[in-house]
N, C-alpha and C positions, 0 to 999 in steps of 0.2 A: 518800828525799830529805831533804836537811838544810840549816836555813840556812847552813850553816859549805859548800855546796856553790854559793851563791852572792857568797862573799867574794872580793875581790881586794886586793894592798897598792896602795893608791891617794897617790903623791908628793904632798906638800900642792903643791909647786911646778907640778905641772900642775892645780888647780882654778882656772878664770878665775875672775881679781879683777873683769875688766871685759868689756862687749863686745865683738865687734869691731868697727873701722868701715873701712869701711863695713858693715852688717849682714850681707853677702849674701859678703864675702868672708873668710871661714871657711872651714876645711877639712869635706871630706867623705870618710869610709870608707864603702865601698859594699859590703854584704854579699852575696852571690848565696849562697842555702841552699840550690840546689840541688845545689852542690858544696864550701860552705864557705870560697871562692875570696872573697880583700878584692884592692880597688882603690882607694889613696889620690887623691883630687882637690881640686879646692874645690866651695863650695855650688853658684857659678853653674854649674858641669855638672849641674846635677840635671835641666836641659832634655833630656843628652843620656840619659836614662835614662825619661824620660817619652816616652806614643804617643800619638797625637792618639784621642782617645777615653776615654783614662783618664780619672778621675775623681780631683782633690785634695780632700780632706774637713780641716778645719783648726777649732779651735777658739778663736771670736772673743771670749770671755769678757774683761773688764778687769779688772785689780789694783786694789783701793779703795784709801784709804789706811789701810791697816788697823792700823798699830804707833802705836798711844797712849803717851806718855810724862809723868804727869802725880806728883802731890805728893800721899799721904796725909794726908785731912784730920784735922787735932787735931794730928799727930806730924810732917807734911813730909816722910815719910820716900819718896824716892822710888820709884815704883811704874810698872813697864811693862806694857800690856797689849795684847793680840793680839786682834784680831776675828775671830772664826771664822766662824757664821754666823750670821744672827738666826732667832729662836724664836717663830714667829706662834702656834704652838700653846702658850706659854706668856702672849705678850702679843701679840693680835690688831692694833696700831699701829706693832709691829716695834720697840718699845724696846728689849727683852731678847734680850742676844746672847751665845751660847756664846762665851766666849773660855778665852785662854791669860793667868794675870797672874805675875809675877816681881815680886819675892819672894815666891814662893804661902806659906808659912810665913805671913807677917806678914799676908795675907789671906784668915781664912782665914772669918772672921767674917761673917754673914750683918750686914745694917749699915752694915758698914763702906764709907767714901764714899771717892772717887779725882775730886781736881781736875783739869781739864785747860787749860792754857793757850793762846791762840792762837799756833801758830809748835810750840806742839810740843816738839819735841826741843831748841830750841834757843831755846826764849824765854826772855826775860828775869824778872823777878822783877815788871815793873812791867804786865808782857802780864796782859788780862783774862780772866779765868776765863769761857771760852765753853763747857763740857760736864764733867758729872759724873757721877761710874757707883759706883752702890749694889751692893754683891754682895749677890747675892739667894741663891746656895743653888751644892751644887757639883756637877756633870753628870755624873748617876750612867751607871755602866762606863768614866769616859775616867779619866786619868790626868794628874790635875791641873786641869780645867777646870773653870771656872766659870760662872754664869749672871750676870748683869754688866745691870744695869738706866741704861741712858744716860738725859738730860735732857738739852735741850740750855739754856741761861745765856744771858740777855741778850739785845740786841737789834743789828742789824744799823747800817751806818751810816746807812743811810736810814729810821730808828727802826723799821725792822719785826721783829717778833721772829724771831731766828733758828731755822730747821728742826732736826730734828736731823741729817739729812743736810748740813747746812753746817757744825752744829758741827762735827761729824767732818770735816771737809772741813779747817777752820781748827785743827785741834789736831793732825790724824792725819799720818802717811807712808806711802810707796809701802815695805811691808817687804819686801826683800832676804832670800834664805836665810841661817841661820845661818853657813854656811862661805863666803858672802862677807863679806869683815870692810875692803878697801880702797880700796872704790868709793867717790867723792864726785861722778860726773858727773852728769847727766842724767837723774834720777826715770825720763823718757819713754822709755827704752833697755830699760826692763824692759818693756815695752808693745809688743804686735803690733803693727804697722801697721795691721792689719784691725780690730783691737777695738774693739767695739761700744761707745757712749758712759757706759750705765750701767756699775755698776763692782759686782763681784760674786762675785770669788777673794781669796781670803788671800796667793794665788801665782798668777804667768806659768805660759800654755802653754809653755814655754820652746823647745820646737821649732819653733815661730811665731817668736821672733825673727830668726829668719835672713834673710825674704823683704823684699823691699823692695816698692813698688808699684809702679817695673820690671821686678822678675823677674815678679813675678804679669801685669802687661801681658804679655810676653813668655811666656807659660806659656799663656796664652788664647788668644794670636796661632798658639799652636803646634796649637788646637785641644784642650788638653786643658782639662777645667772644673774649675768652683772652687764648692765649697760648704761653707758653716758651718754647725758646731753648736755647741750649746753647753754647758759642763760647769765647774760652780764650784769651782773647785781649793782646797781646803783644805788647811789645812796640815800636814795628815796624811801629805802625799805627803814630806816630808823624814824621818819616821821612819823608824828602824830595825826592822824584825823583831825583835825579843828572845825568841821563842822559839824551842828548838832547831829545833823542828819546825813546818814553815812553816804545814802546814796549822790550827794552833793556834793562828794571829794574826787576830785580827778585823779584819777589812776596813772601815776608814772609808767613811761614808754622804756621797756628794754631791750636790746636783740637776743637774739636765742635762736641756738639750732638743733633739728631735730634729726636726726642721719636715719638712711632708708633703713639703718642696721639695726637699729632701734627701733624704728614699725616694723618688721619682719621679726623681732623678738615679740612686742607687744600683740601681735596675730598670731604666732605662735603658742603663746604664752593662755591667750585667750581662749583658741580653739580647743586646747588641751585641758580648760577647766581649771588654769590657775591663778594666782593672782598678780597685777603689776605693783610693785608698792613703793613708790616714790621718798626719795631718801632728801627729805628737806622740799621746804613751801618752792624753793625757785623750780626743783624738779615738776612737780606737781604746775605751774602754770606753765612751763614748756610743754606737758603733755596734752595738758585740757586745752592749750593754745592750736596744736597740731589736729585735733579734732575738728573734725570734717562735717557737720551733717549733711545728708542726703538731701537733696533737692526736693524731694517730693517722697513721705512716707510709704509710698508703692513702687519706687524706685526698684529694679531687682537685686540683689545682690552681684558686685563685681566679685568673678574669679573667686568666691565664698573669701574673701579679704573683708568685709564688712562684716560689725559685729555690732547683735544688737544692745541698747543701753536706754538708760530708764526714762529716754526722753524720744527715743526714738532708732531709726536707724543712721548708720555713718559710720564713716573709717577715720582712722588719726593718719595722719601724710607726711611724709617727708617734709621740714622745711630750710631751707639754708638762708642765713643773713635776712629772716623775719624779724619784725618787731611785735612787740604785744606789751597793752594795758589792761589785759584780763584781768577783771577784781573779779574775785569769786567773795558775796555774804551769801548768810543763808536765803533759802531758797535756790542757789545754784544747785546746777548741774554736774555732777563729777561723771563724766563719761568714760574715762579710759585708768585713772586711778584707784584700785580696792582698799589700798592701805598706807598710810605713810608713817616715816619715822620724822621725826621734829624736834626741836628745843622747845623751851618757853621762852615767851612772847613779852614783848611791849605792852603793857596796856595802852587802851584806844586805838592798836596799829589794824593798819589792814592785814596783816599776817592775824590775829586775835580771829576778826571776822572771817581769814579762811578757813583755820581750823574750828571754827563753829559753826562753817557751811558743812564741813565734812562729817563732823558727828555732829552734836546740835549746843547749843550755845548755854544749856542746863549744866550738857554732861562736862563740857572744858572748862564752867566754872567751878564746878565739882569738884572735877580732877584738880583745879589749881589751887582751893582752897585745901585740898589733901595735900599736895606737892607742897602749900608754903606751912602746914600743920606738921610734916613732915624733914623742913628746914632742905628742902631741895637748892640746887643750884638753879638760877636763871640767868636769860638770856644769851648771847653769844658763845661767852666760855662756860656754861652750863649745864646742868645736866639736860639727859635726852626724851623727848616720850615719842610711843608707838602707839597710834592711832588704829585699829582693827575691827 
């Protein structure tokens, strides 16, 4: 296996610049792995593909505003920075946060201070300096990052001193992936409907944009259920593999939680003969991550809560404030997932090799040379597929 076996030539003219709208009507390529068989539709068929019992598993996380655009102080010289996540284990108040900064060169210097003004990207000269970020040191094994100490400046209009969470709130943007470059609509377009108020990814679940809160009515109405987890998308998910060989790539670390509400759906969901089918790649490693196996394959079953799966016995478990670098390529093991819905992919990414662990890496090039034969949308603002 090599990554040059998960490349494809990807038309810059099929990466969406923008959503759709309405959300929900985008196309859908429907995979069956049973036979390798694609079915072109739109999203809102995905009713006809669901059975009353199924279980939708979706990941509710929000996009912060995470792309900082501020002025080196002494020089002016301007400086972008990326929030990645914050480091309690460095600084117990959540000041200190791993990011990404451009021009790294020009910062490379423990010190050195970054103004930031209110509005951001597009303030003026005369906007006040609401947050400042010290680099403290650089994030030993990443590749370019830094440890970036915020403050937040000044005081609010109702003279109370502002959080540092509002700094950021008045300085930051909702960041877009690098290869969208045309967008100028609606911030709130990158954002599920479902997503939960705090805000906690660098990046959208992007397969969650599709749904609106009529199809989800409509999804429930049909009998099948709906449950979330949660998995803070870093921005790790837009890199490349750069090594030949995949199993050589280090798996970036995310937290993710998994609510007992959601295994009590998923053993429900199971006993009963249905399927759980995970809405976007972050859901699917929240699930496979919660996956338990049994100590020992003669273990007896607890409280009939364990369910068997193709590698053996074990239960998926609650987890709260875990982390996980699950790579799933092929050859993994999908324990607790039957079905998922997704976008298209990066090529060379590690999202490419999950969804070629889950059907196999013949049938997704298949499908993707039909999807771009068929002038489909990709990647993030793109159209959707269903993996079955």
């Amino acid at each position: 296996m090599r990554t040059d076996d998960f490349d494809y030539p990807l038309p810059d003219e099929l990466i969406a610049q923008a959503p759709a709208e309405p959300r929900d009507s985008c196309r859908l390529l429907v995979l069956h792995r049973e036979n390798g068989s694609v079915e072109h539709r739109r999203f809102t068929d995905i009713l006809e593909y669901l059975e009353p019992g199924d279980l939708l598993v979706a990941n509710r996380t929000r996009v912060m505003p995470a792309r900082l655009v501020g002025r080196k102080r002494g020089t002016g010289g301007v400086c972008e920075t990326l929030l990645l996540k914050r480091r309690e284990d460095v600084d117990a108040l959540g000041g200190v946060w791993e990011c990404l900064v451009n021009p790294g060169k020009r910062l490379r210097q423990p010190g050195t201070v970054i103004e930031y003004r209110a509005g951001g990207l597009h303030a003026p000269e005369s906007a006040p300096v609401v947050l400042t970020g010290e680099i403290v040191d650089f994030v030993e094994g990443s590749k370019g990052g830094r440890l970036v100490s915020f403050s937040p400046v000044g005081e609010k209009d109702d003279g109370s001193p502002r959080t540092l969470d509002e700094a950021i709130h008045a300085a930051g943007h909702v960041p877009l992936p690098p290869y969208i470059t045309q967008y100028e609509g609606d911030p709130e377009k990158y954002q599920t409907v479902y997503a939960m108020s705090e805000e906690h990814s660098a990046a959208a679940p992007t397969a969650g944009l599709h749904f609106t809160p009529e199809l989800i009515e409509r999804i429930r109405e049909k009998g099948v259920g709906w449950a979330t987890v949660e998995l803070e998308v870093g921005i790790d998910t837009f890199r490349l593999v750069t090594e030949d060989d995949p199993t050589q790539h280090v798996m970036h670390t995310e937290r993710y939680h998994v609510p007992q509400e959601v295994v009590d759906a998923v053993h429900a969901t199971k006993a009963a003969g249905h399927r759980v089918i995970a809405v976007g790649t972050t859901s699917v490693r929240s699930l496979e991550s919660a996956w338990e196996a049994a100590a020992e394959p003669s273990d007896p079953p607890v409280a009939a809560r364990r369910f068997e799966a193709a590698a053996g016995t074990g239960d998926i478990v609650a987890r709260e404030n875990a982390t996980t670098n699950l790579y799933l390529m092929p050859g993994s093991t999908f324990h607790v997932v039957d079905a998922m819905i997704t976008n298209f992919h990066v090529p060379r990414s590690t999202l490419m090799m999950l969804v070629s662990a889950f059907a196999t890496r013949d049938q997704i090039m298949d499908a993707y040379a039909s999807a771009i034969e068929e002038r489909y949308r990709f990647l993030s603002f793109g159209d959707a597929m269903l993996i079955e």
